[in-house]
Every structure is written in C-alpha cells, then in structure tokens.
C-alpha positions in Angstrom: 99.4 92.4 71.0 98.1 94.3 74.4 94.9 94.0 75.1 92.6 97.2 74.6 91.9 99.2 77.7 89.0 101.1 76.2 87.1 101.4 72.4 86.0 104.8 72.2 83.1 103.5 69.8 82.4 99.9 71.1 79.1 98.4 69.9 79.4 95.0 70.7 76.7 94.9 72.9 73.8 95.2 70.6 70.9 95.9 73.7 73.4 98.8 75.1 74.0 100.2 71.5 70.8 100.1 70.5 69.9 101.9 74.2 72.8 104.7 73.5 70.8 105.4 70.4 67.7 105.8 71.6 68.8 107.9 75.2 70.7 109.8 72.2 67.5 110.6 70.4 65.8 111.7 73.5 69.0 113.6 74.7 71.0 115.3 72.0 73.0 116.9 74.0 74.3 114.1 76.3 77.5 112.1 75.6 75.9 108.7 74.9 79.4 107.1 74.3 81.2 104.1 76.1 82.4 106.5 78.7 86.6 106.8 79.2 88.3 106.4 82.6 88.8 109.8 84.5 92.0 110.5 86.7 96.1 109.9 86.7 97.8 107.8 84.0 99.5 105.5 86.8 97.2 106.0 89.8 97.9 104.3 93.4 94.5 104.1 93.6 92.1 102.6 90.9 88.2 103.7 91.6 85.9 101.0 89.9 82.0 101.1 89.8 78.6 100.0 88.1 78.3 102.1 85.1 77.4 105.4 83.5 74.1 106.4 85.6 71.7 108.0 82.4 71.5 111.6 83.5 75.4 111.1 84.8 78.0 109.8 82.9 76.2 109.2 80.5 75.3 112.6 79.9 78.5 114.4 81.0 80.8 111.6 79.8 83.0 111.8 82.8 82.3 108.8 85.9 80.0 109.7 88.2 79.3 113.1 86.7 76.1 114.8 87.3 74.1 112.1 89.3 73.7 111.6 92.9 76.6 109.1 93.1 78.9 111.5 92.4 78.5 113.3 95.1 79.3 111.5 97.9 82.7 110.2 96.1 84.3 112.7 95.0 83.2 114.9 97.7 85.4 112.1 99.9 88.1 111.7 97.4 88.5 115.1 98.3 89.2 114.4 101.7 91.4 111.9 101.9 93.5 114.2 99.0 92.5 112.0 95.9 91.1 115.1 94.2 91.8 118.6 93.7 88.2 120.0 94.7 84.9 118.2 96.1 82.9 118.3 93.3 82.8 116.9 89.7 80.1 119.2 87.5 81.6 118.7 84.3 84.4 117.7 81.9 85.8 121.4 81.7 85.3 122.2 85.3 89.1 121.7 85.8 89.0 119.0 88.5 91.6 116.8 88.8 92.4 113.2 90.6 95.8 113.0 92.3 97.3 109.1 92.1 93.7 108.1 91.3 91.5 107.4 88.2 88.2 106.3 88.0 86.6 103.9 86.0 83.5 100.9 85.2 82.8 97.6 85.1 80.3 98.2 81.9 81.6 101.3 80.1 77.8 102.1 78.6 74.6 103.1 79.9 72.2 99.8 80.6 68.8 100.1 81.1 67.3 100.7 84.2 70.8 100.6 85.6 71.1 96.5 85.2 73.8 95.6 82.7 73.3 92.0 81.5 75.4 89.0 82.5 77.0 88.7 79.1 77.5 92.6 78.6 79.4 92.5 82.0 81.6 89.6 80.4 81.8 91.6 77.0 83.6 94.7 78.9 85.5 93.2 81.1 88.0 92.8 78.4 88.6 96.2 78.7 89.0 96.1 82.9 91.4 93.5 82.4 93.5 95.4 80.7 93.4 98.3 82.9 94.0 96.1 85.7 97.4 94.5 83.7 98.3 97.9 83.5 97.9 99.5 87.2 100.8 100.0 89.0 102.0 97.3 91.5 100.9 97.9 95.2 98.2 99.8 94.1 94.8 99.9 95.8 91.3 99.0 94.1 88.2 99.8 95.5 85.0 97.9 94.2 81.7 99.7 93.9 79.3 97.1 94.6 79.1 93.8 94.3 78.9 93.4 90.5 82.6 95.7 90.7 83.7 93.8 92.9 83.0 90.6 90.9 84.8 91.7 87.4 87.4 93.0 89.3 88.0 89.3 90.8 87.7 87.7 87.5 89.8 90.6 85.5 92.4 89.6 87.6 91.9 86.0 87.2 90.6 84.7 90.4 87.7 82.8 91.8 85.0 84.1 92.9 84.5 81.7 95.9 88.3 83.0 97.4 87.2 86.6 97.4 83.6 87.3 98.7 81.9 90.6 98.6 81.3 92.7 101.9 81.3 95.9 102.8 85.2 96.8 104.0 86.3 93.9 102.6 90.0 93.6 101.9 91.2 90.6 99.3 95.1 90.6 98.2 95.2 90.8 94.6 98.4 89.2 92.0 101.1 91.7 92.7 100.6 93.2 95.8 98.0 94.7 94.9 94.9 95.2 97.6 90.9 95.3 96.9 88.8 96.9 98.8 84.7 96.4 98.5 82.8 98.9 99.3 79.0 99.4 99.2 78.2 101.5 96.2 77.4 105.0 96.6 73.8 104.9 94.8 71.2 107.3 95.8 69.3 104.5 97.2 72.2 103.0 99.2 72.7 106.4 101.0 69.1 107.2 101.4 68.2 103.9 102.9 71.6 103.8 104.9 72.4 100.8 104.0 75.8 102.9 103.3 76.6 106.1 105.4 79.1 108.5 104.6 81.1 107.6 107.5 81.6 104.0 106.0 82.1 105.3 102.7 85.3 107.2 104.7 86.1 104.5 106.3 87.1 102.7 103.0 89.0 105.8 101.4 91.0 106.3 104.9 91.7 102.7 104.7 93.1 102.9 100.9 95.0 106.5 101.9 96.4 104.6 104.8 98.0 101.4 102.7 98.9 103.7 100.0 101.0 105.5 102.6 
C-alpha cells in the first residue's frame, strides 16, 4: 500500500485537534483544517516550512497565505519564476506555482506556533510520502530548522550527517539536493537574522541547480 501524502481530516494529534476546534469557534470563518500542499503535481522544486501560521494558513487554507511569511516568499518565488504573480491573498486569487509546490512539516495549526515533538513525528508520515513521490533531481528547501530536520529523517537519514545552517546544501537519496534556509517569520526578517537578499540567495541557488 502507498503511503498517504495527506488526510484531509487527520485528528491524530489530539492537542492540535482539540486547538483546530477551539481557533474554529473563535474563527468561523477560517479553514481550520490540516492544510493541503499548494503548487505543481511533479514540482522541481519542493518548498517545505513550519506550519499553518493562525491568521495564515490556517485561516486561508493555502501555505503561507495571509501572514507575514508569505510575503517575502512568494514575493521571491516570483522572481526567480516559481510563481505566476508576487503575491498569495487567497485560494481563488488565481496564482499559480510553476515546477514548485509548497508544503509543511506539521500540516495543522500548533499553539503559539510550537508543534510538539511527537506531533512533528505524527505528520511526518505524511512528508515522507511526499518526499517518495518528488521527482528525482529535484530541489528542497527547508524552512527552519525544525523543516530541515523532518526533511532529513523523511528521507531516512541522520541527523548528525546533515546539520542545519543557513545556505546549507546536503545531497539527498536520488539526486536530490536540500537547501536550508532560515525561515521567513516576521521575527526572522524584523530582527535580520534573515534579509531578503539571503532569502534570494537560496531561491537563485535552487533556480540555478534546477537549470
């Protein structure tokens, strides 16, 4: 049997279920889902971050849409021709990724933004399987260190052969190549610990081996 890339109506992490119900109470209107990978069936380029941010994803149901993370990448997927327009507003605003798809470690809203060691382990069923199915001599980029790890162990390596740092590259089971980058959080960007000109420097670097 294949493993399952994605449960539209997971709830086996009873903390983040039990959150989705109560953001859903306060929120009616947002999605307050797992939230599905956005972008091309067989990408070159696999985006993968945290997870849904609350008044983001979360709320839009499409990856980093509607927060302040969004903006800075998909206003430089744009530039390095990964998307068809700069911004992402909504799930009917008609943007499109080209060879690229986005995706999350953790496919539900955590509290405060920190997903729990075992609800990390519980989804990354679900990256594995993404990963089994992304095209050879593909590209992943990590968001943050906590991307970065599930990507290492969805692919079934050790942690200790692939460290996390910013611009890191790592060479992945068939051919494929991760990337780490910082993560684009409001806080990271504010506090410059990441600037947009390294956040380019990662995309030119994925454009550039994809080429």
């Amino acid at each position: 049997m294949r493993p399952v890339s994605f449960d539209p109506d997971c709830r086996r992490c009873v903390r983040l279920a039990g959150f989705l119900d109560q953001v859903k109470g306060d929120f009616p209107n947002y999605f307050c889902k797992p939230v599905p990978a956005f972008g091309s069936a067989a990408p070159g380029l696999l985006v993968v971050g945290l997870a849904p941010g609350m008044h983001g994803a979360n709320a839009t149901g499409r990856p980093f849409t509607g927060d302040h993370a969004g903006i800075l990448l998909y206003e430089t997927l744009y530039r390095y021709g990964f998307a068809s327009a700069p911004q992402s507003r909504s799930v009917d605003d008609g943007l499109q990724l080209i060879d690229c798809r986005i995706t999350n470690a953790v496919k539900c809203l955590p509290p405060q933004n920190k997903p729990l060691g075992a609800e990390i382990n519980a989804c990354r069923e679900f990256l594995a399987a993404e990963l089994a199915a992304f095209r050879d001599g593909g590209v992943v980029v990590a968001l943050g260190s906590v991307a970065h790890k599930s990507v290492v162990a969805g692919f079934g390596l050790t942690q200790k052969s692939c460290g996390f740092a910013h611009a890191a590259e790592h060479a992945m089971p068939r051919g494929i190549t991760l990337i780490d980058s910082y993560h684009c959080s409001r806080y990271n960007t504010q506090t410059r610990r990441l600037t947009g000109e390294m956040f380019k420097q990662v995309f030119a670097r994925a454009r550039a081996l994809l080429a």
